[in-house]
C-alpha positions as CSV (number, residue, x, y, z in Angstrom):
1,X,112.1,19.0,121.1
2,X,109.0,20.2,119.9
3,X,105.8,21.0,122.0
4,X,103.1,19.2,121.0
5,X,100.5,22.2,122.1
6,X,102.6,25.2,120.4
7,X,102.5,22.4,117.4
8,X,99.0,22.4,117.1
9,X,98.6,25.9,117.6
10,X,100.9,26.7,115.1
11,X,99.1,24.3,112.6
12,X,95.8,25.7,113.3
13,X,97.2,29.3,112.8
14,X,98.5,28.5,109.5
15,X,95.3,26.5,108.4
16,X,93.5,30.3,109.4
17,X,95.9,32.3,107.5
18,X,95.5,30.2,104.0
19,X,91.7,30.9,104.2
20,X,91.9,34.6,104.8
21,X,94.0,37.9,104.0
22,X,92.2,40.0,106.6
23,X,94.9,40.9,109.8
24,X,93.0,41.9,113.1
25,X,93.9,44.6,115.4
26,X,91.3,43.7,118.4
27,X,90.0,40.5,119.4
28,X,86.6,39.5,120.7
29,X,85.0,36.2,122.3
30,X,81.2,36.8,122.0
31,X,79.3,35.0,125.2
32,X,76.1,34.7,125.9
33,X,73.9,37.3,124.9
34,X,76.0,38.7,122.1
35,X,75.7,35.7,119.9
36,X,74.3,37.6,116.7
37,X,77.0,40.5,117.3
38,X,77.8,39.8,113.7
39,X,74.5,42.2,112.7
40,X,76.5,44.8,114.5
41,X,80.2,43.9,112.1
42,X,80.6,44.5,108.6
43,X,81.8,41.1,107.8
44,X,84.7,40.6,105.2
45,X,85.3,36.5,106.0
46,X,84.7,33.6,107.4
47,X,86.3,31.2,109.0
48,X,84.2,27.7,110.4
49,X,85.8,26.1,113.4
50,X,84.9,22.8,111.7
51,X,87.3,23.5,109.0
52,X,90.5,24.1,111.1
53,X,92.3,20.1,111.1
54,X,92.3,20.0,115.1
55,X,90.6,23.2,116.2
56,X,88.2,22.5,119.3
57,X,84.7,22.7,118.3
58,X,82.3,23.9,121.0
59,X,79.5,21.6,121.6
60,X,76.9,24.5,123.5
61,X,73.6,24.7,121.8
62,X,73.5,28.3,120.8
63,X,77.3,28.8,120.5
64,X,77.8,28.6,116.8
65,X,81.5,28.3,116.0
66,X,82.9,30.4,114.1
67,X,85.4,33.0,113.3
68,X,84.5,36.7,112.2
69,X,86.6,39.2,110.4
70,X,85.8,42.3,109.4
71,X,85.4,45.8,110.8
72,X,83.4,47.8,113.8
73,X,83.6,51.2,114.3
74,X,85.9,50.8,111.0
75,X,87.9,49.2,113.8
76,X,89.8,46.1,112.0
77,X,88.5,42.9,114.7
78,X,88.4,39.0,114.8
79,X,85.5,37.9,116.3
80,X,85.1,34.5,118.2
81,X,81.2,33.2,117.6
82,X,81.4,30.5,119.9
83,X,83.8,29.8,122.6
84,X,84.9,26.2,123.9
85,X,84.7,25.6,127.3
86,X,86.6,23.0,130.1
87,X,83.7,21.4,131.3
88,X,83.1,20.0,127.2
89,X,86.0,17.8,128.6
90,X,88.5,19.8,126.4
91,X,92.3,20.2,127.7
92,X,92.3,23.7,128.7
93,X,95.0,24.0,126.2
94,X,92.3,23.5,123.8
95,X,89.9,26.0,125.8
96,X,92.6,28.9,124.8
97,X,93.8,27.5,122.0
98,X,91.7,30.4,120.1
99,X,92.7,33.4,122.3
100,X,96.5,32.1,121.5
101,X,95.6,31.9,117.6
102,X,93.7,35.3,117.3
103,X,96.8,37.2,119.6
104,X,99.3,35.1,116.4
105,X,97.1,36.6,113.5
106,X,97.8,40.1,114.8
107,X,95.3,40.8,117.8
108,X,96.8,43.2,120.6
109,X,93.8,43.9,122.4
110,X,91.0,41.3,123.7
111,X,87.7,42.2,124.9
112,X,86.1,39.0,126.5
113,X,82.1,38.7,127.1
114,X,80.3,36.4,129.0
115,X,77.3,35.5,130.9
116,X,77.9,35.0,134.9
117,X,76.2,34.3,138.1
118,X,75.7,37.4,140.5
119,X,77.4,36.6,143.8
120,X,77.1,40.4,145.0
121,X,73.8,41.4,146.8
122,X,74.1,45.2,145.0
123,X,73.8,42.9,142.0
124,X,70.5,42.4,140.1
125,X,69.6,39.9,136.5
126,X,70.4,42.3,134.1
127,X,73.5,44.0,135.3
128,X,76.4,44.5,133.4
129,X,79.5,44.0,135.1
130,X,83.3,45.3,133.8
131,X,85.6,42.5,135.1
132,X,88.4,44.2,137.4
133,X,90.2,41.1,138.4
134,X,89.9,36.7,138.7
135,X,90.0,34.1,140.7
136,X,91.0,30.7,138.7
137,X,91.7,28.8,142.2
138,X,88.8,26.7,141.1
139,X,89.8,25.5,137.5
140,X,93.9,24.6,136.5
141,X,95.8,27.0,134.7
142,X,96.3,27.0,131.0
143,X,100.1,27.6,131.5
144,X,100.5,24.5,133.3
145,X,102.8,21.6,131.3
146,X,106.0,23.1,129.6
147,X,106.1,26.8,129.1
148,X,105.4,28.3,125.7
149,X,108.9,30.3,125.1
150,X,107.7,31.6,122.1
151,X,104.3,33.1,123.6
152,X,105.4,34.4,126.8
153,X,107.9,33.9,130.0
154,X,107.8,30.7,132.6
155,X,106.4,32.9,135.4
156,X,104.0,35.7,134.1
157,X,102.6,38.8,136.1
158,X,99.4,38.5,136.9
159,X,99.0,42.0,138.6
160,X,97.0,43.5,135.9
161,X,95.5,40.8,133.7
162,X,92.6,43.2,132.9
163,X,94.5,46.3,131.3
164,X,93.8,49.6,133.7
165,X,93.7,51.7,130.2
166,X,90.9,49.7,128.6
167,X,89.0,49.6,132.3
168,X,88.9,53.3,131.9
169,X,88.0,53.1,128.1
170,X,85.0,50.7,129.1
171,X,83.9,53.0,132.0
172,X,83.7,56.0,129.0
173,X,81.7,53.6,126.9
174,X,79.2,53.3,129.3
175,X,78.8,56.7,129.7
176,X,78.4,57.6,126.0
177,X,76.2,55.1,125.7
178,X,74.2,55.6,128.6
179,X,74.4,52.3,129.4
180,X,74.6,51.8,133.7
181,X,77.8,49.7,134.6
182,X,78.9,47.2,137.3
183,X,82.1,46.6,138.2
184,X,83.9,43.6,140.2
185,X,85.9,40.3,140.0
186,X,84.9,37.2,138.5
187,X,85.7,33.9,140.1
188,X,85.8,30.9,137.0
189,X,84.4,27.5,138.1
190,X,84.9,24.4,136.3
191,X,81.2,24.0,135.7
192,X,78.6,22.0,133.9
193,X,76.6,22.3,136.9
194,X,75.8,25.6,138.5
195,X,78.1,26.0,141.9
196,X,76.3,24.9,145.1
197,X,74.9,27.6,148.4
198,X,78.2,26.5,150.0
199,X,80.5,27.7,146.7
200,X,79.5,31.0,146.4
201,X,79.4,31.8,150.0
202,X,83.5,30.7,149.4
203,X,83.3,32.7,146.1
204,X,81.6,35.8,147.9
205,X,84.5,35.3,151.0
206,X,87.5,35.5,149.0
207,X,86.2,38.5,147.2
208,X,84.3,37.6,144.0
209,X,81.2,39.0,143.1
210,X,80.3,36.9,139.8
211,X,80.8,33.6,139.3
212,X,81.2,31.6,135.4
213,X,82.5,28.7,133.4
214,X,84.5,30.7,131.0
215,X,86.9,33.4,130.3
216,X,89.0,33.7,132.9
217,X,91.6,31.1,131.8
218,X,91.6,32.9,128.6
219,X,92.6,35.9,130.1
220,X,95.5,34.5,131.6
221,X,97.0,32.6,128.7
222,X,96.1,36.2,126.6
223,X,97.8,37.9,129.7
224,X,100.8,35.5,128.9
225,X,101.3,36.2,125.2
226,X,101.3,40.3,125.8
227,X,97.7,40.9,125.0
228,X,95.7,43.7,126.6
229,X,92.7,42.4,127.7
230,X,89.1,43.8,129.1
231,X,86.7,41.2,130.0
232,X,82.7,42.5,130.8
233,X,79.9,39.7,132.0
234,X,76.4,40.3,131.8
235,X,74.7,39.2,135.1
236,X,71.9,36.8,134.0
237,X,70.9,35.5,137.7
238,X,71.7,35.4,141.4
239,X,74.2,32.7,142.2
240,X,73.2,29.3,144.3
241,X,71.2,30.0,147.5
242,X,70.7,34.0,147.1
243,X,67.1,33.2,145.9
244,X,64.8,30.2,146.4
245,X,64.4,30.0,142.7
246,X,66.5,27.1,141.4
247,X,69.0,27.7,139.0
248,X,67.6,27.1,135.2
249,X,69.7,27.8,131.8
250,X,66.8,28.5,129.5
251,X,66.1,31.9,132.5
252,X,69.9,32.6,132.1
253,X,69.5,32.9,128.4
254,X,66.2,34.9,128.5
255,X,67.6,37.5,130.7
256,X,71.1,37.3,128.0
257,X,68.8,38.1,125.4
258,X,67.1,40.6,127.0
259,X,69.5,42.7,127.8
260,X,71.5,41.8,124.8
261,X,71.0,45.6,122.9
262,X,72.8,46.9,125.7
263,X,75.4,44.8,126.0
264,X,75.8,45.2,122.1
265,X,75.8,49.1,122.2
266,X,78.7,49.2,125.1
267,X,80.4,46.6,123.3
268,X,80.5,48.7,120.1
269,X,81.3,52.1,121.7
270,X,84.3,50.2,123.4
271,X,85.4,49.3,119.8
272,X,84.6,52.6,118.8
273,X,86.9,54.4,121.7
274,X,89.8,51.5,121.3
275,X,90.2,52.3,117.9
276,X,90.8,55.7,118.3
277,X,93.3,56.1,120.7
């Protein structure tokens, strides 16, 4: 019997491939902050969200949907310009539906990027923060339903969804770049709203120190398929009762912006490092 999901997937796949003849080596999902990475890429194709026949289309102002291919660092990468995310009231099989498609056109390695919540005190707007582990208690797991056979095994190992080789590739980054580095575990809520006082205070007990709406489902469906991933978040606020100033998504995208030539510049010199292992 066929699975509807690996169905649509491999339709979507398919639809991608007759529109380009570039193959990817690296994957990345651009968040907040790193929207206009494409400046940093030499650009060989494009590929529109809105002309894949099924492919989720994010609905975020600012997220522009679209696929990126082309090189960085002469680096041969698929860029994602727009992620979707759970709370647009997609499946979450259509949240990683596009983690799943770039790993099928030929992506080993994924470096996800977002913009997150600070739940550590040592924390300040501004940081950058390499993502050492998750927490996805709080959002259901893309592998839920009937296992994907051809993607990955019924019960995947979750010790080490962000790759211990690429950690230490992104702490050199930062150093070449000069760029000062973070380092903790992100905790994914379902979101729209911003988590209450009483949420992070869980979040901060069980060990996270940032808190999003994104990425790390897609880690764990990547994790799945045999993809080495990295994940870094750029700290745009204190989380929900750390500070008496309400919680506002016009500040989270000025301090994203802000801070955005850094984030670029680690970004890159990642690229730069992965590609010449």
């Amino acid at each position: 019997m066929t699975n509807a999901i690996y169905e649509k997937l491999i339709n979507c796949v398919n639809a991608v491939k007759s529109r380009i003849s570039f193959q990817p080596e690296v994957a990345l999902v651009l968040g907040s902050g790193l929207g206009d990475y494409a400046q940093e890429m030499d650009i060989r194709e494009i590929v529109e969200y809105k002309e894949i026949e099924g492919f989720p289309v994010s609905t975020v102002a600012g997220h522009q949907g679209r696929f990126l291919f082309g090189y960085v660092e002469n680096v041969p990468m698929v860029a994602m310009q727009g992620r979707v995310h759970f709370y647009e009231g997609y499946p979450m099989s259509d949240v990683v539906l596009p983690v799943r498609l770039m790993g099928l056109l030929g992506a080993k390695t994924l470096i996800l990027t977002n913009a997150a919540g600070g739940v550590n005190y040592n924390f300040q707007p501004g940081d950058l923060m390499m993502i050492t582990d998750h927490i996805t208690t709080a959002v259901p797991s893309p592998l839920i339903g009937p296992n994907l056979d051809e993607l990955g095994t019924r019960f995947p190992d979750m010790s080490e969804v962000y790759n211990k080789e690429l950690r230490s590739i992104i702490r050199q980054a930062a150093r070449n770049a000069g760029v000062s580095l973070q380092q903790g575990v992100y905790m994914q809520f379902t979101g729209p709203s911003y988590e209450t006082p009483a949420e992070i205070r869980m979040c901060r007990t069980l060990g996270g120190d940032a808190a999003g709406m994104s990425t790390a489902c897609e880690a764990m469906a990547a994790n799945h398929m045999g993809m080495k991933v990295c994940g870094i978040s750029c700290i745009t606020n204190l989380a929900a009762g750390m500070s008496s100033a309400p919680l506002d998504h016009r500040e989270v995208q000025e301090v994203a912006d802000r801070v955005a030539a850094e984030f670029k510049k680690l970004v890159t010199e990642t690229i730069r490092l992965i590609g010449g292992r």
